[in-house]
C-alpha angles and dihedrals in degrees: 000000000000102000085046091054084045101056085040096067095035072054104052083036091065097043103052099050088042084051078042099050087045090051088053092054129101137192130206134190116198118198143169114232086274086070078246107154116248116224126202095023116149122231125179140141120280101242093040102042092149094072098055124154123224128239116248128224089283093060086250129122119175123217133206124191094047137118141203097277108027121125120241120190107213112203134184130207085249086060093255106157138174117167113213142189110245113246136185117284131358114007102210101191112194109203111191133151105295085062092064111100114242114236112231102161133257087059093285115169132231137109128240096256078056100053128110097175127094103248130154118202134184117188114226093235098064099033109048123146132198079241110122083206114071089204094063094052086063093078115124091354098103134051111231095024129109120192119185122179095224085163122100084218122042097214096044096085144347109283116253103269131196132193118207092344122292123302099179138054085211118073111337097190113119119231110262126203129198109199090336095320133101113249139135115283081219092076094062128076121212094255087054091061124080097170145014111200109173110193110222109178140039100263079066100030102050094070086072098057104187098014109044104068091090091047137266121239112197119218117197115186120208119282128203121277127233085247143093117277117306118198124199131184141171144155129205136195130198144189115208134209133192110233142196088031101160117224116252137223112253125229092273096052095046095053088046091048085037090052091039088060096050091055095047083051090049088240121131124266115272096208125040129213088279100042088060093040086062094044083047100042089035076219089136095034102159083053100030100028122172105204128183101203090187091057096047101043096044141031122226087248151047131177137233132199120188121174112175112179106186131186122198125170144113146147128226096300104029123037115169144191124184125163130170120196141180138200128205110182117180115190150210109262111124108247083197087095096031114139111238089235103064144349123257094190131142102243128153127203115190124177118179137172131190139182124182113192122189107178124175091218084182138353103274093027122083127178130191121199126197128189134175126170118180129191117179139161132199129190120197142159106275092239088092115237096255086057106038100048100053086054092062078064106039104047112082114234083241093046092111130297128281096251129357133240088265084051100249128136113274109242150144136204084261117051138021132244106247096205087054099053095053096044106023107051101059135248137284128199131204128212131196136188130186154191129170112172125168127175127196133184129205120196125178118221107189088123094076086030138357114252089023114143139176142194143191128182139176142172149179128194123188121182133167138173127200128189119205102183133180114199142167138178121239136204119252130171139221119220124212113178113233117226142197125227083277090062089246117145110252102164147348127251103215110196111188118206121184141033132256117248146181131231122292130199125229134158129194131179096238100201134323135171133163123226126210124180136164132195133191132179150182123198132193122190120178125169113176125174092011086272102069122081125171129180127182135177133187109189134173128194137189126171136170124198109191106181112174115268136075117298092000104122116103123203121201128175123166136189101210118191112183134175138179121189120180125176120210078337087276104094117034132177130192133204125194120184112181131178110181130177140198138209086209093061123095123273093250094057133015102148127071129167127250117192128178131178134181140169134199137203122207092209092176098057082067124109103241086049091071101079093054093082085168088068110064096170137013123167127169121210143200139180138173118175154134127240126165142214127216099179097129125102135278120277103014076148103062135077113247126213135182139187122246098014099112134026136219121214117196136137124066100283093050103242122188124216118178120238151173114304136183114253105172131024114235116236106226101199115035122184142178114261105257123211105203102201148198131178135176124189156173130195119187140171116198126169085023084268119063120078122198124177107170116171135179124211149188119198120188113188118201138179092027109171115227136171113290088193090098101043095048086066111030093134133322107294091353108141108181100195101207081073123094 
């Protein structure tokens, strides 16, 4: 009996931790708005967020160790998060787009149903293009932005972009920020990016100080996932046309519409009836030539190659992202000229390497660590672009021939032979190398208090561009017909200009700077009685960008308060603070103040709101707020003399001496432009599937610099007194 009594309790023992440790499990099924399971989606417990789980193939993770009311934050690669209180049974988490964070800069939190700026966000992997330039493929994707390709090349430069129109007659580019640092969208390629935020409003702005009021557009490239390695790999190929080439007159509608003018002008005609006949029947080319520059200059295709290979993967300690890409572009430049010694073609050569690190060196410590090298060529004809293309438009079809019978360029002591220019002249090639490297680091500091945060960042940039170039000059040789006293043609005058050359070597250093920018913050989260959130951030932010040249270094530094409130999520209210200073602005004053404060209303978490099922999400939206822009030269506050520009006459005799003069007005207190701005909003999601953001806004731009040039001397003793 005693044995028996013995095994009974070992029995209930076992059952009843075994009833104990079920009782302790929870299971939870994570899915998207489709009811599709998520996989790889991390859940944990909120105090304890470094020992996660990881969803399965069928979107479920189950934890020990929980209980009927604990909170579990469930977070997704993309940085969708909802935090929930554990219930019986099955846990069925639903993470949308309102799930998803919105990226404000400085590495603010906050989700999209929490929001009260104006922001606009496309995520890469539903919006690629074939474009080799990202910024191109932005075209259309976000409200409140305008991208206009203003480059002869696309990959050449980042397009000009607007957001919200222009407000300045100054400088119009938005600020643009890679992972929280300031760098051109040029060196990324598509696959790089998981994600474009443009900020469209002050709420957003004033965090920027001096460098928000144009706009800020927020790139975040792609992070490791809590998986096992993931490989992608893909190639493209493209063929490439020239578009929106207008048509252009031939040589025998230039010399009608030539001779039309002349008349209007009561001049007499420049080309007779047989003049015309030739330029019509092409019988006299190398006279009456009819040539079409854009023909001959380019061909009706290029080519493209992109190859992009990625890697993304990770556990609990480790999560990686590394991508190589290249980039092959071919362009449009015609090879029927080509000389037989070199190309002059436009071609275009990127490689580029990343790796993005995140890496839990402790429990409470998180770094991040971002790294881009670049390495890139172009070839082009040494007539640079800006030069050779306007010529394609500006030279007449009967202008003169291409080349003449003798075989030498066409060509007068007015205008230049496009052809020539882009084949004749040699080649240059540009080459770029660069590094772009940021480290942050994210410490948790519950341990002094709960909801206590800290961050640390910092970056350094370094780009240069070198130009090795070999050029010549080349003879080329006007024609004039020679006529008898009948106006026919007996003979043809032939002028050279010009000398022959060979190649000759030169190198250049074409731009470099170096960036250097810090970041430190303090963050505060406290949520008490399951109504009350509360949100608060101290940041400070320094950065230098040395390019080379006189007076081009800019130095910014920045104080940012900012607060967020929201009360049962349904009513939510922002503050910004925001003191920024410039190194471009005068002595007497380099610091301004830039506030900003919204508020947002959940309309449909209210209880009248439950009965309307068609509506599944209504939020209304306001801001009011000040940002600035410094992006004006060095020394607008200074007097500027300069030798030799005036003369003094004196003596008997009146002689004259040259002297000092004033060549430029100081501007005694200079100021940043200020955007004083409102905006009034309202996002909504009805049918779970629609989604609507409308906004209304009001900018008002002051302390705008213009061009004193046409006020100094608006008359002699005139003052207008709107001007400052």
């Amino acid at each position: 009996m005693k044995i028996i009594r013995e095994i009974y309790v070992a029995t209930f023992l076992s059952v009843s931790v075994l009833s104990y440790a079920q009782d302790a499990s929870t299971t939870i099924k994570v899915v998207d708005k489709q009811n599709n399971p998520l996989i790889g989606v991390k859940v944990a417990l909120k105090d304890n967020m470094s020992n996660g789980s990881l969803t399965d193939e069928r979107g479920q993770v189950s934890l020990d160790d929980t209980q009927k009311g604990d909170i579990l934050i469930v977070q997704a690669s993309d940085g969708s998060r909802k935090d929930i209180q554990v219930k019986e049974g099955m846990n069925v988490v639903v993470l949308d787009g309102r799930s998803k964070p919105v990226n404000r800069g400085f590495n603010l939190s906050g989700r999209n149903e929490e929001s009260t700026a104006a922001v606009s966000t496309i995520y890469m992997q539903s919006a690629k293009t074939s474009d080799i330039n990202p910024a191109n493929s932005l075209y259309g994707k976000l409200t409140g932005l305008t991208s206009l390709q203003a480059t002869t090349v696309a990959w050449s430069s980042d397009p000009e972009m607007f957001v919200r129109g222009t407000g300045t007659t100054g400088t119009k580019t938005p600020l643009i920020l890679i992972d929280g640092f300031e760098r051109p969208l040029s060196s990324l390629s598509q696959d790089e990016i998981e994600s474009v935020t443009v900020l469209k409003d002050a709420a957003s702005q004033a965090l920027y100080g001096v460098r928000g009021a144009n706009g800020v557009i927020l790139v975040t490239t792609k992070r490791g996932e809590f998986s096992g390695m993931k490989v992608k790999a893909s190639y493209q190929f493209g063929l490439n046309t020239p578009f929106r080439i207008p048509t252009m007159a031939n040589g025998y509608q230039y010399a009608q519409a030539m001779n039309e003018a002349l008349q209007m002008d009561g001049l007499a005609a420049l080309y007779s009836q047989s003049d015309l006949a030739a330029f019509q029947s092409g019988t006299q080319p190398e006279l009456f030539p009819s040539v079409n520059w854009a023909d001959e200059v380019l061909k009706d295709k290029g080519t493209t190659h992109q190859f992009n290979a990625s890697f993304t993967g990770g556990g609990k300690n480790i999560r990686y992202f590394a991508a190589i890409n290249y980039i092959g572009d071919n362009g449009f430049m015609n090879t029927d000229h080509f000389s037989p010694d070199y190309s002059s073609q436009m071609e275009w050569d990127k490689l580029s390497a990343r790796a993005n690190l995140d890496i839990n060196a402790t429990k409470l410590t998180l770094i991040k660590l971002n790294l881009l090298g670049i390495l890139s060529q172009h070839n082009r004809p040494a007539t640079n672009y800006p030069t050779l293309f306007p010529m394609i438009y500006n030279v007449p079809s009967a202008a003169f021939p291409i080349q003449t019978s003798t075989g030498v360029w066409g060509g007068d002591n007015i205008r230049k032979n496009p052809v020539a220019e882009s084949v004749a002249t040699g080649f240059s090639i540009g080459n770029d190398r660069s590094l772009y490297a940021d480290l942050r680091i994210l410490q948790d500091l519950s341990v002094l208090t709960p909801g206590l945060s800290a961050e640390l960042a910092i970056a350094y940039d370094n780009q240069a561009s070198y130009w090795d170039s070999k050029t010549k000059n080349y003879v080329y040789e006007s024609l004039q017909p020679v006529r008898d006293n009948g106006g026919n043609i007996t003979d043809i005058t032939r002028v050279r200009y010009g000398q022959e050359t060979d190649l000759s070597f030169s190198s250049s250093l074409g731009s470099q700077s170096r960036v250097t920018t810090f970041e430190a913050k303090v963050n505060y989260e406290k949520n008490w009685l399951d109504t009350h959130q509360l949100n608060a951030s101290v940041i400070y932010h320094q950065e230098e960008n040395s390019p080379n040249g006189v007076n081009q270094t800019y130095r910014r530094q920045s104080y940012i308060g900012n607060v967020s409130y929201a009360y049962k999520n349904k009513y939510l209210a922002d503050l910004v603070l925001t003191y920024s200073g410039s190194s471009v602005l005068g002595n007497s004053d380099k610091y301004a103040f830039f506030p900003a404060i919204s508020a947002g209303w959940v309309i449909s978490s209210e209880d009248f709101m439950q009965n309307a099922t068609a509506i599944n999400y209504l939020k209304a939206r306001a801001s009011w707020g000040i940002t600035g822009s410094d992006r004006f030269a060095y020394d607008y506050d200074k007097y500027y003399f300069k030798t030799g520009t005036s003369a003094y006459y004196f003596g008997d005799n009146n002689n004259s001496a040259s002297g000092h003069g004033e060549i430029r007005l100081p501007n005694l207190k200079l100021k940043p432009e200020t955007a004083s701005k409102f905006n009034f909003g309202i996002d909504m999601e009805v049918f779970n599937r629609l989604s609507l953001s409308a906004d209304v806004f009001y900018e008002k731009r002051t302390n705008i610099l213009v061009n004193s040039a046409p006020y100094l001397f608006y008359g002699i003793g005139c003052y207008d007194p709107d001007v400052e």
